[in-house]
N, C-alpha and C positions, 0 to 999 in steps of 0.2 A: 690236282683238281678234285679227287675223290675223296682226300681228306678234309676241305672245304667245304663242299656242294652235298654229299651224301653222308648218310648218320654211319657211326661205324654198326660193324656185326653185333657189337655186345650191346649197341642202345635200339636196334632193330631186335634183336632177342626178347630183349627187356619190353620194349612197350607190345611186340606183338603177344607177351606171352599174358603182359598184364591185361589187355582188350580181350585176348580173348577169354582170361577167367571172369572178366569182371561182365564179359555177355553168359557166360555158360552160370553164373552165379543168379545173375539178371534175372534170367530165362526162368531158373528153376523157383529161387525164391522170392520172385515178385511179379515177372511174367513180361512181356515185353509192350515197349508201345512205342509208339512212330520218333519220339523224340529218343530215343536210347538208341536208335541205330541215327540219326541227325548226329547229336552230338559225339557220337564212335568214327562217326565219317568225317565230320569237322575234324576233330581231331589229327586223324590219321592222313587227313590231304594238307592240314598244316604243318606235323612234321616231317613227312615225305617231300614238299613239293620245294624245298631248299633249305638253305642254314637259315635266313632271316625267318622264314615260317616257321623253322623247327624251334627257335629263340622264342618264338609269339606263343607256339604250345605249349611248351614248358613253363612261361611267364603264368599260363591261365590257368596254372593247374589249382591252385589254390580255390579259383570258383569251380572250379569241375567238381575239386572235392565237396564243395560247399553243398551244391547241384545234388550227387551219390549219396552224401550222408543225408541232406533230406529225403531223397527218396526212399532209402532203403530205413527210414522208420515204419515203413509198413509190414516189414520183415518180425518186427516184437513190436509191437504198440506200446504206448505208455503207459496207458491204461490194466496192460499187462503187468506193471509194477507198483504201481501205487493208484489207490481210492480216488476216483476223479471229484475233485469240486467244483460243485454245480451251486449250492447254497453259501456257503460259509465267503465268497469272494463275492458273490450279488450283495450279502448282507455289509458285508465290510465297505463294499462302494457306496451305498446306501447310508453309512454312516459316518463316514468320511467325508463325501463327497454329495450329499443327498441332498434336493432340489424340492422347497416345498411349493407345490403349485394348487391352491385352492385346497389346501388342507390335507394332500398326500403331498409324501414323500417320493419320487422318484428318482433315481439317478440319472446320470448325466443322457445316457446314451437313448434313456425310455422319453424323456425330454424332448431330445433331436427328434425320435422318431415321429413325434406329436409335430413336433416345429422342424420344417423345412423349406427350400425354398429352389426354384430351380439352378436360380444362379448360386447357391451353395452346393447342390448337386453336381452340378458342370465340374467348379474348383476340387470339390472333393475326388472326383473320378480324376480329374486331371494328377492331383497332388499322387494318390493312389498308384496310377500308373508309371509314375517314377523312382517309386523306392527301390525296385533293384536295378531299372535300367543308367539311371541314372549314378550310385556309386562304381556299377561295372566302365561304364563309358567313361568317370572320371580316372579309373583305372587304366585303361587303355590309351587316356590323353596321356598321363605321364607317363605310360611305357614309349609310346610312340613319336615323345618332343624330347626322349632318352633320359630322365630322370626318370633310371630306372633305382636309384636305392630307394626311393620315397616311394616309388613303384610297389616296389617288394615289401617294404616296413605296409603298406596299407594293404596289400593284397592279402597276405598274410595274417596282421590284423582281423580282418572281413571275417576269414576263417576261422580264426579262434575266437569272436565276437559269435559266431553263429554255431560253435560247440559249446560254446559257454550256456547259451541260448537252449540248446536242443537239449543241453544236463538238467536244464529247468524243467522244460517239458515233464524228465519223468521224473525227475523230484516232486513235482508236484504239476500232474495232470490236472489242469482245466477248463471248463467251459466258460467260451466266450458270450458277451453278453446278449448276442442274439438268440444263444442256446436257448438262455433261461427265459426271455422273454415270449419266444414259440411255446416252449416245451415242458417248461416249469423246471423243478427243482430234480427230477429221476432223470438219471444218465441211463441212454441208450444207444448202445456199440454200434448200430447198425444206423445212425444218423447221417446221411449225407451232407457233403457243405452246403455253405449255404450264399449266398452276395449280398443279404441281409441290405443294409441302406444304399449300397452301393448300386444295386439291380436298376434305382432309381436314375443312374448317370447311364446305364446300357437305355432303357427307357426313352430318356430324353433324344441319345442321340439314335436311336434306330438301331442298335448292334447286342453281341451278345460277350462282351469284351470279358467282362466281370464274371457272367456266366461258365465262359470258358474256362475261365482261370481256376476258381474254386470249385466249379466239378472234379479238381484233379485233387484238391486237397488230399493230400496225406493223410491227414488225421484230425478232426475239426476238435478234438479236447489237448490243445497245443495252443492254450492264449497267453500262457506269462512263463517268459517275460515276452512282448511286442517287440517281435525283432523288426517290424514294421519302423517301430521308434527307436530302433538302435542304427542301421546302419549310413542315414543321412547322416548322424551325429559321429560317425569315423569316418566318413566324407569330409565333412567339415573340418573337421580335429585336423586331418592330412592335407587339405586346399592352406587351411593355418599355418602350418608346419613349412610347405613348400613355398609360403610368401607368395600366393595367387594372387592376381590381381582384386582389388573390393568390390566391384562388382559384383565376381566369380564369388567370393565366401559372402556376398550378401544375400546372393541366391540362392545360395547352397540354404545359408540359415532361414530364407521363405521357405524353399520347400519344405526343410527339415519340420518348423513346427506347422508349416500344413501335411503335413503328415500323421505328426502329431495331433490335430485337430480330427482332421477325416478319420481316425482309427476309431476313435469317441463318437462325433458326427454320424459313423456310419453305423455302429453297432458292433465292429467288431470285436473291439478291445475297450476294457475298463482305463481308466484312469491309474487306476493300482497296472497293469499291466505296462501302459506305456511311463511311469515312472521306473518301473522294474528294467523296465527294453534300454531307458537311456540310462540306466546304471548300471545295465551287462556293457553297454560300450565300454562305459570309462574304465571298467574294470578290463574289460580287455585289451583297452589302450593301455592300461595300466601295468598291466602285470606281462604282457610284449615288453614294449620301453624301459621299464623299469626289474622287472625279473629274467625274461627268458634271454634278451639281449646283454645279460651279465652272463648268465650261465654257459662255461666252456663247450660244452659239444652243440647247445642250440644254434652257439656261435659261429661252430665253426659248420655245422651243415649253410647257415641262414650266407656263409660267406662262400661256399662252393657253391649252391645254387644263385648267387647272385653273378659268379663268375661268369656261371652257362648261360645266362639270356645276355649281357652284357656284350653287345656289339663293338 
């Protein structure tokens, strides 16, 4: 029975030793806050409370990491490594992608902010508040209906879609298009987020939803590439994959490019940024699929942990 129902000594070892560096690290180099002991406790009452829970914590870890590593970019900013651009990606939207209205040029998102409407509001908040819950929840259906290899190939995915992602960040820091439009062309470190077109859909409906959210931003000079526009698009690719029903990937693909819409719509993200977000997907679909699932030891870790959540 013990062997069944309870973790052995050495994975009790293991995770209590890893929570507790990963709080004493927490603590020190970024400070704590309500959701970091939420998600330690989660954690810890899923893989204590039996084998099937302890299967479900280990299946998540992939977004936990996901979760860690964005938080802990406040530990070295990006900005710490490379010149943020504020100018040179306004101008490039502008000439790409520039909107002549009455004899100026503006871009797409200064456009929107002119032209709005409530019922584009509503949809935009709507679209907005499912890019992450929605590829995690897709996650969890097929861990939960037991295709769990497809489970694992997208979970995984996720995570290397959003390292690929966070490499961009400091390759090349920049500001998103509400920055400039506030603030002008000078970066300034001590900028808080912002909900920029968005605030418009808290508005409407009475809440402070959007508010919420980006006060916690990490770090508002983090626009390209839009992971905002990457991660419906390895949703889809894996509802594809798994042969979901058409409904299921017709939905997927509304959300996907209203997603894509609302990041433009709202101010957050250039055009340039969410063509970039849906090309860090493919590339991380790409080089998963096609390289790391060649490579003998990726292999063989990707097939020992597929072992241990496998019911």
């Amino acid at each position: 029975m013990r062997k069944t129902f309870f973790p052995s000594v050495k994975e009790v070892v293991l995770v209590i030793g890893i929570t507790v560096l990963f709080l004493i690290l927490t603590g020190i180099c970024i400070g704590f806050r309500p959701e970091h002991f939420l998600m330690t406790g989660l954690f810890l009452v899923l893989f204590f409370a039996g084998k099937t829970t302890r299967k479900l914590a280990v299946a998540l870890l992939p977004f936990i990491v996901f979760a860690i590593s964005y938080d802990w970019m406040r530990v070295y900013p990006n900005y710490e490594v490379n010149p943020i651009d504020v100018k040179g990606l306004y101008e490039a939207e502008k000439s790409l992608f520039g909107l002549s209205v009455n004899g100026t040029t503006l871009i797409p998102c200064e456009y929107f902010a002119l032209n709005h409407c409530s019922v584009a509001d509503f949809f935009a908040g709507v679209f907005y508040l499912c890019w992450v819950p929605v590829p995690i929840a897709f996650g969890l259906w097929l861990y939960l209906k037991g295709d769990r290899k497809v489970y694992l190939r997208f979970a995984m995915v996720f995570l290397l879609v959003n390292l690929i992602g966070f490499a961009g960040y400091y390759i090349h820091p920049a500001a998103p298009p509400w920055y400039a439009m506030n603030y002008g062309f000078e970066p300034m470190l001590d900028t808080p987020g912002n909900v920029a077109g968005l605030g418009r859909f808290d508005e409407l409906m009475g809440c402070s939803i959007f508010n919420s959210i980006y006060g916690r931003n990490a770090n508002v000079f983090a626009a390209v590439p839009s992971l905002h526009a990457a991660y419906m698009v390895v949703a889809l690719a894996y509802a594809i994959m798994d042969r979901c029903k058409k409904w299921l990937i017709a939905l997927f693909a509304f959300i996907m490019v209203g997603i894509w819409w609302t990041a433009v719509y709202s101010g957050h993200h250039y055009l340039i940024d969410v063509i970039l977000g849906i090309s860090c997907a493919l590339l991380g679909i790409l080089v998963f699929e096609k390289g790391l699932m060649k490579w003998g030891a990726f292999k063989l870790f990707y097939e020992r942990y597929g072992r241990y959540i496998k019911l």
